[in-house]
Backbone as CSV, one residue per row, in Angstrom:
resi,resn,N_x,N_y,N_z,CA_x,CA_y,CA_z,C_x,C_y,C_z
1,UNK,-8.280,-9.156,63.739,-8.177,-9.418,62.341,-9.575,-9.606,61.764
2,UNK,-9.934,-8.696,60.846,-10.975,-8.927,59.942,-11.325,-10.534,59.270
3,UNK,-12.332,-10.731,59.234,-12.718,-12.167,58.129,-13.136,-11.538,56.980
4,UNK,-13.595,-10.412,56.463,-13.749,-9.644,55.147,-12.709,-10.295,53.875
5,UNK,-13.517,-11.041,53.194,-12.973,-10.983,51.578,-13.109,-10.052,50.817
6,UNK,-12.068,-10.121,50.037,-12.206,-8.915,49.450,-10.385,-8.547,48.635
7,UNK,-10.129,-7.686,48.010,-8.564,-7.273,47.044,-8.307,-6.107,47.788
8,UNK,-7.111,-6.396,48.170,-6.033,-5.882,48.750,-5.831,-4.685,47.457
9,UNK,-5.344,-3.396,47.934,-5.270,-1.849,47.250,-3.775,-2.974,46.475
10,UNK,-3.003,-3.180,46.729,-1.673,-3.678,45.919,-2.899,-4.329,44.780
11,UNK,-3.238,-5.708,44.906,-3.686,-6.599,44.057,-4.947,-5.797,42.408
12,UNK,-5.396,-5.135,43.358,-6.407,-4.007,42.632,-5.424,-3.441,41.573
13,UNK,-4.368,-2.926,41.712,-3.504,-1.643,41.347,-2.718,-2.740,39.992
14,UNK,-2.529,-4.054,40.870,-1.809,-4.955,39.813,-2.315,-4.853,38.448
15,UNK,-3.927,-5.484,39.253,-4.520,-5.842,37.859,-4.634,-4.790,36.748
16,UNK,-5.039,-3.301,37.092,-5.243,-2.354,36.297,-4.015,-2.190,35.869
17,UNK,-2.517,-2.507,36.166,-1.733,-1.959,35.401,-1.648,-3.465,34.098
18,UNK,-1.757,-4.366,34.496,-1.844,-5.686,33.552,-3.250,-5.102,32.572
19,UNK,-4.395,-4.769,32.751,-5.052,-4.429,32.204,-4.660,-3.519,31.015
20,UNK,-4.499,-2.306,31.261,-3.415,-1.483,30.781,-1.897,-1.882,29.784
21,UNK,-1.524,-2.567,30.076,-0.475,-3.120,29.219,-1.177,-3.546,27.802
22,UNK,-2.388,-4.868,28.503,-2.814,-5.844,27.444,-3.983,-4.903,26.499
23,UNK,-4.590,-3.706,27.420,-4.846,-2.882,25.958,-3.816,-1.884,25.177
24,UNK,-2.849,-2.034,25.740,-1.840,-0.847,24.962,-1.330,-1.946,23.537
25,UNK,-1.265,-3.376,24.155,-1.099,-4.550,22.856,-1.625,-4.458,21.536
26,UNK,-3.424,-4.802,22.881,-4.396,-4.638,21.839,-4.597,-3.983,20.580
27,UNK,-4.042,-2.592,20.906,-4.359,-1.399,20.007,-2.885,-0.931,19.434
28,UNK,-2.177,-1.485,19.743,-1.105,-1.310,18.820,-1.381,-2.452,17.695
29,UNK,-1.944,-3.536,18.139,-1.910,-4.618,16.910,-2.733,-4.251,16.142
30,UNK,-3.784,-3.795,16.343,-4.997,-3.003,15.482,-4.739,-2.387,14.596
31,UNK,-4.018,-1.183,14.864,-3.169,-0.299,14.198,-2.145,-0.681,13.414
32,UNK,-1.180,-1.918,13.759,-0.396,-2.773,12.563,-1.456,-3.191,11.771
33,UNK,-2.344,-3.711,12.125,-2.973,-4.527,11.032,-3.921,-3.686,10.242
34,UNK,-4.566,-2.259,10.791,-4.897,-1.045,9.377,-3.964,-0.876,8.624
35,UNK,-2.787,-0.770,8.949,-1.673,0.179,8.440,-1.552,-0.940,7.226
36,UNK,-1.104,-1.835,7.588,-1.191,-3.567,6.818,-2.139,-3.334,5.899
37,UNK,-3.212,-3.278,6.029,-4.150,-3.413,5.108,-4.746,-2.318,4.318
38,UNK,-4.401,-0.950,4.545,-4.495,-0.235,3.681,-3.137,-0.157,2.963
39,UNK,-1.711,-0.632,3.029,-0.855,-0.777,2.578,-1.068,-1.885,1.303
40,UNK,-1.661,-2.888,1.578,-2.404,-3.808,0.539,-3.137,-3.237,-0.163
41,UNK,-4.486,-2.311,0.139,-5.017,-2.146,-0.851,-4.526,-1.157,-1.760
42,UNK,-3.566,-0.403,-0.974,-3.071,0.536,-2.263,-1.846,-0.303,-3.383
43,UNK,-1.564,-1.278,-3.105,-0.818,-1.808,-3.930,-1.896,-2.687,-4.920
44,UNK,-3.060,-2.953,-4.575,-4.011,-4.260,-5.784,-4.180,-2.737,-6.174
45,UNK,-4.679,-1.710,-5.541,-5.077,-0.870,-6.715,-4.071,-0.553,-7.902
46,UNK,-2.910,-0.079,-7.198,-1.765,0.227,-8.144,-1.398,-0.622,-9.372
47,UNK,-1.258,-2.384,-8.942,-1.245,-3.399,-9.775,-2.596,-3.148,-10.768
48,UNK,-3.962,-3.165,-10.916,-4.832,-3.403,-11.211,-4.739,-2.111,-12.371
49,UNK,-4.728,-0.820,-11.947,-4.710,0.174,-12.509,-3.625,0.240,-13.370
50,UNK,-2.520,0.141,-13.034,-1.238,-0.266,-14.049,-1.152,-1.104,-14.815
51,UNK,-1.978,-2.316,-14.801,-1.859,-3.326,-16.077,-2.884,-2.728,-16.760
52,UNK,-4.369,-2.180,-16.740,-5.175,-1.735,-17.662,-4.757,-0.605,-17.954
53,UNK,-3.652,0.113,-17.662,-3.032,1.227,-18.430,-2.343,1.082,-19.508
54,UNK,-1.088,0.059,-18.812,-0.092,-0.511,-19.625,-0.646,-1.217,-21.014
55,UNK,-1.408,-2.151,-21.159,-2.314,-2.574,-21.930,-2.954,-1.675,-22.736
56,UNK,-3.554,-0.751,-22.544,-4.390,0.699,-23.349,-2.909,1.255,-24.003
57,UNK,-1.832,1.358,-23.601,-1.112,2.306,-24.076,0.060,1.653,-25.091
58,UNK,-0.029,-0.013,-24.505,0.757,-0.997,-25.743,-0.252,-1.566,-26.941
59,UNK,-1.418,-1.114,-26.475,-2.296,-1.431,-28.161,-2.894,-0.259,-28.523
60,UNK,-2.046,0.864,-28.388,-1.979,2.310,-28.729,-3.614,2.863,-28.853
61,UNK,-3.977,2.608,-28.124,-5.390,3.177,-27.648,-5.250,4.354,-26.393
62,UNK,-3.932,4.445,-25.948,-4.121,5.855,-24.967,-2.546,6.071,-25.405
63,UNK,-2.496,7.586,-25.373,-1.049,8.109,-25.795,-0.490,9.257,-24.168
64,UNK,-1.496,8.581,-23.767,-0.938,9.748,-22.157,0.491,9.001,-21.594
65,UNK,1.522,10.096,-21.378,2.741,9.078,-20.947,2.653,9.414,-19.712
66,UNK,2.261,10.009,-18.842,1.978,10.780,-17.594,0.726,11.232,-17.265
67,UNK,0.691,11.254,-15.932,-0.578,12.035,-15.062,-0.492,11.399,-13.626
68,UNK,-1.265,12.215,-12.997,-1.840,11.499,-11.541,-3.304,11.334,-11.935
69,UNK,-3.991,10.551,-10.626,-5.354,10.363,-10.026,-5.252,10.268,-8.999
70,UNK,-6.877,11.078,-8.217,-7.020,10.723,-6.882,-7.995,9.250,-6.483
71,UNK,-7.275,8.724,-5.412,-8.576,7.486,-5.438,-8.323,7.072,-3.732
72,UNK,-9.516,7.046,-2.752,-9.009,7.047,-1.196,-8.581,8.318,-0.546
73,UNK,-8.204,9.420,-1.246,-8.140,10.490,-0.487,-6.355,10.499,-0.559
74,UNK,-6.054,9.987,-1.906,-4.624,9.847,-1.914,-4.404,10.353,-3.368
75,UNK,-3.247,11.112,-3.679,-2.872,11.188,-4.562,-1.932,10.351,-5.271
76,UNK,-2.351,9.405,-6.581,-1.630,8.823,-7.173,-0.168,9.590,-8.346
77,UNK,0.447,9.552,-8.891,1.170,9.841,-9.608,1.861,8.397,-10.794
78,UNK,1.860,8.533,-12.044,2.505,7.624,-12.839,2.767,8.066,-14.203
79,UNK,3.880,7.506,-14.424,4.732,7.790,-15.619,5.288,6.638,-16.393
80,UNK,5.272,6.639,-17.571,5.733,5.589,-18.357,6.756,6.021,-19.320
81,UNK,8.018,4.950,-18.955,9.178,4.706,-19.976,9.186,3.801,-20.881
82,UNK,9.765,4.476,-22.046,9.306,3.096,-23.333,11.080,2.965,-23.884
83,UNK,11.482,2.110,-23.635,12.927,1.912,-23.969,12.585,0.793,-25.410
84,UNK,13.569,1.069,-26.684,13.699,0.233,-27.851,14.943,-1.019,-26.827
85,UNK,14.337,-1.879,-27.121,15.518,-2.859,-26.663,16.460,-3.974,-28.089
86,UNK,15.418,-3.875,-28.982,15.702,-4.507,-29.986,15.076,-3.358,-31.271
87,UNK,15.101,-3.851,-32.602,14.753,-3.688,-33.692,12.975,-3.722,-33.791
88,UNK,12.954,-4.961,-33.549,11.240,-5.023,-33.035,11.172,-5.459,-31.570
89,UNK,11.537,-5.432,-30.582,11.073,-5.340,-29.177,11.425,-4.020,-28.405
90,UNK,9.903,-3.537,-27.638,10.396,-1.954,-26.869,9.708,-2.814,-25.691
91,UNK,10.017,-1.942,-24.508,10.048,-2.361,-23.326,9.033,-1.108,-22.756
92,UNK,7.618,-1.672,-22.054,7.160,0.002,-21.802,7.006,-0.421,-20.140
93,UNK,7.680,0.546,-19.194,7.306,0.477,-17.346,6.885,1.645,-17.440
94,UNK,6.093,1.051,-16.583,4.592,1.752,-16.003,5.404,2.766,-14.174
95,UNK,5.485,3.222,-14.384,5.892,3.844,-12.068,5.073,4.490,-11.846
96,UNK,4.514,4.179,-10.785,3.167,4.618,-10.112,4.196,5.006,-8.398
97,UNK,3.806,6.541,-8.046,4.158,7.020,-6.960,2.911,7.174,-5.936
98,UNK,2.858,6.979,-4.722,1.731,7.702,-3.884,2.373,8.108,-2.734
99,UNK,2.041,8.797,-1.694,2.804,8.940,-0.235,2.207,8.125,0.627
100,UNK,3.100,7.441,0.773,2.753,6.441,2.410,2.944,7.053,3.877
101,UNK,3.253,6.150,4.835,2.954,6.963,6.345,4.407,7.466,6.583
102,UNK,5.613,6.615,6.299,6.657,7.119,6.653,7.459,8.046,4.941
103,UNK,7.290,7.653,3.516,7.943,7.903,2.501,7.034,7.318,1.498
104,UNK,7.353,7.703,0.502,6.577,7.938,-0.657,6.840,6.410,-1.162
105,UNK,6.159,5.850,-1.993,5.866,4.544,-2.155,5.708,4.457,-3.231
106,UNK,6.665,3.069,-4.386,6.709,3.227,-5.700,5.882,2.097,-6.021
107,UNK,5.592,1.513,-7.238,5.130,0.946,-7.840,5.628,0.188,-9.467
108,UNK,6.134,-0.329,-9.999,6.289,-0.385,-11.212,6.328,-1.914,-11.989
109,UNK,5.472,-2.096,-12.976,5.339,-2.850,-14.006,5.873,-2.739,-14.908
110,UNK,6.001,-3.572,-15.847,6.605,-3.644,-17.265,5.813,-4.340,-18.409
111,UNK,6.185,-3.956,-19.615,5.211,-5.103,-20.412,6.133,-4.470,-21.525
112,UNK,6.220,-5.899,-22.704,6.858,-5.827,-23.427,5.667,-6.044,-24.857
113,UNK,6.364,-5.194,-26.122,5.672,-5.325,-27.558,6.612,-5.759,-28.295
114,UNK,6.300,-6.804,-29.135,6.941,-7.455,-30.058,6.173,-6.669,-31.512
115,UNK,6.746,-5.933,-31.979,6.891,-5.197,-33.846,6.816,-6.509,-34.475
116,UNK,5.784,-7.117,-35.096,6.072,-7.674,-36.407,6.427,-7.232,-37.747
117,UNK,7.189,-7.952,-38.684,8.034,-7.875,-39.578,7.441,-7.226,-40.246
């Protein structure tokens, strides 16, 4: 019998497959947490861009009811509905479309104008 220390071919083989697991973790969590976070930023953009629209187009300073933009290497899309809800109150939503990883991904705000008398 040998006195040699030393890892047994089993113990070796263990570790690399434990190794292996805990980077397959690693990099799946990575990848949740891009996916996560470019999922965020396309929504502050969407929010951000949609209220300074909505705003331009309820103090009739822009008359565009439609268009896209590109911004990130993504194509945006948005359209605005203006429903009369009252005599003097209209209702204007903003829908903002882009494509996400699995389906296309909506967006939508609202803002209301009160008509004085």
């Amino acid at each position: 019998m040998s006195n040699e220390k030393g890892f047994t071919l089993i113990e070796v083989l263990i570790a690399m497959v434990i190794l292996g697991i805990s980077f397959t973790i690693l990099i799946e969590g990575y990848r949740t947490i891009m996916a996560s976070a470019e999922r965020n930023r396309d929504y502050l953009l969407a929010a951000k861009w949609s209220e300074d629209k909505l705003i331009s187009i309820v103090n009739g300073d822009d008359s565009d009811r439609r268009g896209y933009f590109e911004e990130n290497g993504k194509e945006y899309s948005w359209w605005v509905e203006e429903k009369c809800l009252d005599d003097n109150l209209i209702r204007f939503d903003l829908i903002m479309s882009w494509p996400g990883l699995r389906a296309e991904i909506k967006y939508s705000c609202s803002r209301y104008l009160v008509r004085s008398q």
